[in-house]
N, C-alpha and C positions, 0 to 999 in steps of 0.2 A: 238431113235427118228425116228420116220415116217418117208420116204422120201415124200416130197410133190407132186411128178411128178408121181410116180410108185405104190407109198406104200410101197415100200422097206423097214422092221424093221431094216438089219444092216448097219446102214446108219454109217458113220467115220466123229470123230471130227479132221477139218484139223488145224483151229486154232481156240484159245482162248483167249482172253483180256477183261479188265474191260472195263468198259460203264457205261455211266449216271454219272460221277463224284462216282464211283467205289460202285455203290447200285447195278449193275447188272452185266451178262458175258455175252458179246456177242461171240458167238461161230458160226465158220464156221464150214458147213458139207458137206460133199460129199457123193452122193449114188455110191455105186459099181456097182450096177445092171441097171442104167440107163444113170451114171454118170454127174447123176444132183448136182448144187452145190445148198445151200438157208444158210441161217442165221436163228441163234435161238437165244432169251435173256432169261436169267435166275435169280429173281429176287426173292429174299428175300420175303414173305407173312406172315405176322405175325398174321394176325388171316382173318376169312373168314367174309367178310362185307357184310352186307344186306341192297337196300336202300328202306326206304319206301316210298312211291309215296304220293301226296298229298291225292289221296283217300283211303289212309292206304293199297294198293296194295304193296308187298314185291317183292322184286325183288334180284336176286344175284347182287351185284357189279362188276361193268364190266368197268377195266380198259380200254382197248381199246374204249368203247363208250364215256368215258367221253375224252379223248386222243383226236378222231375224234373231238368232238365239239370244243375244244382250238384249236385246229389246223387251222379248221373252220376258227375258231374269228379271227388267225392271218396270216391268206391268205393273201401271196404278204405282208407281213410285214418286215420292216427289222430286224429281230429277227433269231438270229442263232440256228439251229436247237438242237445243244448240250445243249443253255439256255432254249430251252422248253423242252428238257427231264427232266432235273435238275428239272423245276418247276414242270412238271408231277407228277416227283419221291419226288417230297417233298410236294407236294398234298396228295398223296396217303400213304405218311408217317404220315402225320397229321391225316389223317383218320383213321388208325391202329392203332395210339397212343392214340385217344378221350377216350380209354379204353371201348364202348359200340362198338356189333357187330351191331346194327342196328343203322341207320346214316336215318337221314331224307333230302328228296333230296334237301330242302330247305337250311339244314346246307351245304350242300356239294354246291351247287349252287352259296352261299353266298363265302365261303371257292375259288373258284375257279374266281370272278371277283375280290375278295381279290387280290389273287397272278396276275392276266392279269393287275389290275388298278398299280401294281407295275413297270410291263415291258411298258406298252402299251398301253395308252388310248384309241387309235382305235379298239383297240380288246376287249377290257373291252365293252367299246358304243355297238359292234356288240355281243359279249355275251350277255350284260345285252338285248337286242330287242329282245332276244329272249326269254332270262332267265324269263323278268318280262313281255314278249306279247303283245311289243306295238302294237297299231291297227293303229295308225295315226301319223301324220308326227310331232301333238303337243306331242307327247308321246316321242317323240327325242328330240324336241325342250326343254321339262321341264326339264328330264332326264341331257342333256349337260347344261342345265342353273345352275344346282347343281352342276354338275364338278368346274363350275368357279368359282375363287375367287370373293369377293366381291368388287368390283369398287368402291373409297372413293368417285370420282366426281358422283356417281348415287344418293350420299344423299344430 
């Protein structure tokens, strides 16, 4: 592994343990040559996913971007960071598993306020504003009126 600080190739694994509810290894490294430490995860890929864009644009899958945007959604949430790997890593399992390498961003889109509306309605709301582009503050307002249940005394 690279050293991230130097480029050092003989970089040393100092330690190793499972992570993510045991789907990855997180391993510590150290460089000899500048005696920089960093963390590396290493994670099981079962096949290489493609997503398509709405304008039929292909693009590699890229875990970390979709990573970034959940994280995003649950900014200052109270949510432990080990249950957003877990969800992560059972995201991206679900995606591997559909059995097709190419995934439309819409399935994956839908797929991911699936799992947020499970932890977190707040982060789901702030997904989906972005997911489906609301313009205006009715576009929250409709949005949250469908969360809710339906009130006996409104009939």
């Amino acid at each position: 592994m690279r050293c991230p600080f130097c480029g050092n190739t003989e970089t040393q694994v100092k330690d190793s343990r499972p992570a993510e509810d045991h789907v990855a290894i997180r391993r510590r490294r150290f460089c000899p040559s500048c005696g920089g430490r960093f963390t590396t995860y290493e994670r099981v890929q079962l096949r290489d996913l493609v997503v398509v864009k709405k304008n039929n644009r292909r693009e590699d899958f890229d875990r970390d971007k979709m990573e970034r945007s959940i994280r995003i959604a649950l900014q200052k949430r109270p949510i432990d960071p080990e249950r957003i790997d877990q969800m992560i890593s059972g995201i991206v399992r679900r995606l591997e598993s559909m059995g097709e390498s190419d995934i439309h961003s819409d399935k994956i889109g839908e797929i991911v306020m699936d799992a947020l509306a499970r932890i977190d309605t707040v982060a789901y709301v702030r997904f989906a504003s972005v997911y489906k582009n609301f313009q205006a503050a009715d576009d929250f307002e409709d949005f949250v009126h469908e969360l809710r249940p339906p009130n006996p005394d409104d009939e």
